[in-house]
C-alpha positions in Angstrom: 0.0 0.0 0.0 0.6 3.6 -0.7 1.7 6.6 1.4 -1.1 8.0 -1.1 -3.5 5.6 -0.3 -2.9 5.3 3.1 -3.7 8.8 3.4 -6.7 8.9 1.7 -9.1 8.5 4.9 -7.4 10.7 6.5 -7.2 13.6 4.0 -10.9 12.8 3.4 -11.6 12.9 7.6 -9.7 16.4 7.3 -12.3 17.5 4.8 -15.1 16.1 6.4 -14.2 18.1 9.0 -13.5 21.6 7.7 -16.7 21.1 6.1 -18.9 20.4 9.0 -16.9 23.1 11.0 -18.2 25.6 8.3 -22.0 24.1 7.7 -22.1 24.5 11.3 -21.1 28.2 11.0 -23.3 28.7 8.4 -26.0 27.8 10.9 -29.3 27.0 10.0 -31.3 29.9 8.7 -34.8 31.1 9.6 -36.6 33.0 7.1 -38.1 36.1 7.0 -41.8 35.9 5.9 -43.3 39.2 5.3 -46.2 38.4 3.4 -44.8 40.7 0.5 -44.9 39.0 -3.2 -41.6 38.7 -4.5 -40.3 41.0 -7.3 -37.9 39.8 -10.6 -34.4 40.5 -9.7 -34.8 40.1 -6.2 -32.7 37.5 -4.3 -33.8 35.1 -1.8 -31.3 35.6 0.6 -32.7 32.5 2.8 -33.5 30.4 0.2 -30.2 31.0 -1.2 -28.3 29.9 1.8 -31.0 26.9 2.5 -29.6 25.7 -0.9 -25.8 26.3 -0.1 -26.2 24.5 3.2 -28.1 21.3 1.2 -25.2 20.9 -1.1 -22.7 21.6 1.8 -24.5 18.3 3.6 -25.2 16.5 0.4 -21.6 17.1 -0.1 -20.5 15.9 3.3 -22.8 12.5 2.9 -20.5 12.0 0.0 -17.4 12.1 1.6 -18.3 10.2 4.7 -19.5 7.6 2.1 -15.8 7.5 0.5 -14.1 7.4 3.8 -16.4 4.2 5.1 -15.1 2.8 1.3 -11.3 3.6 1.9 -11.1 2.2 5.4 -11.2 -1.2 5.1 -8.4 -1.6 3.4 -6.3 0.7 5.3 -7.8 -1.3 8.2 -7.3 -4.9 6.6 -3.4 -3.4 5.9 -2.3 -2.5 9.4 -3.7 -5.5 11.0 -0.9 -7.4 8.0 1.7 -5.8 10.0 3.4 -8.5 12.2 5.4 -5.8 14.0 3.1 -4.8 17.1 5.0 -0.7 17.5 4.6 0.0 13.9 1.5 -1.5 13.6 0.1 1.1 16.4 1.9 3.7 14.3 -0.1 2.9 11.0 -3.0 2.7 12.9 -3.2 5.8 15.3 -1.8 7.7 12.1 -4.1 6.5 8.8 -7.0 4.6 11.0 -7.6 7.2 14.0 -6.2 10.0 11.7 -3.4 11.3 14.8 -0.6 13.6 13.9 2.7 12.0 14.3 3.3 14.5 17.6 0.3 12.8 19.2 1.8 9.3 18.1 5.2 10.1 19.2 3.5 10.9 22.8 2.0 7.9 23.1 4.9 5.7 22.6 7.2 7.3 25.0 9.3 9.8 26.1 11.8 8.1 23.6 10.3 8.9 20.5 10.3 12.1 17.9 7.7 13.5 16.1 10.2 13.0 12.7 11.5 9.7 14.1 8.3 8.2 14.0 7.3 9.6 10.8 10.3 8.3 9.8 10.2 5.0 10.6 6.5 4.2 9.3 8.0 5.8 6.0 11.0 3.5 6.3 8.9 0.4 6.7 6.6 1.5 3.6 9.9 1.3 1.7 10.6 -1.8 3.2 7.8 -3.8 1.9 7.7 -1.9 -1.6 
């Protein structure tokens, strides 16, 4: 497997993420009924943002949907590796998406943000 496809989920869990961060900013709207008929030319400010915040979830769905496709495999791959330190590496890096600072603190005092992205790059070598 890939550093590419490795990375996949988690590039796609970053997204995900942005993405709710702004829907939720967005906030849902409530409009403002005044009873008035509309005119041409006029815009429909709510309407308009009701329609940006569909395609924002719809959008969202979709991603979710291609993570819960990528996983598996990324899963099925770190479970392959027989070494039990690296296999926690691939997985608190491409399964629970953990920068390699967070990784290097839960192995020890021993370990480097850059050593332990170096060695899960070394062992992708490895196996190439």
């Amino acid at each position: 497997m890939t550093v590419q496809e490795l990375s996949r989920y988690l590039t796609l869990r970053k997204q995900i993420d942005e993405d709710k961060e702004i829907y939720e900013k967005m906030g849902p709207a409530s409009p403002s009924l005044s009873g008035m008929p509309h005119t041409p030319g006029v815009r429909d400010k709510v309407g308009d943002l009701a329609a940006d915040l569909a395609d924002l979830d719809a959008g969202i769905k979709e991603l979710e949907a291609e993570a819960e496709r990528v996983l598996p495999a990324i899963e099925e791959f770190c479970v392959s590796i027989s070494d039990p330190r690296m296999r926690l590496i691939f997985r608190l890096r491409f399964v629970r998406c953990r920068s390699w600072a967070e990784i290097a603190g839960t192995l020890g005092r021993y370990y480097t943000e850059a050593g332990v992205c170096k060695m899960a790059y070394n062992y992708l070598k490895k196996i190439a």
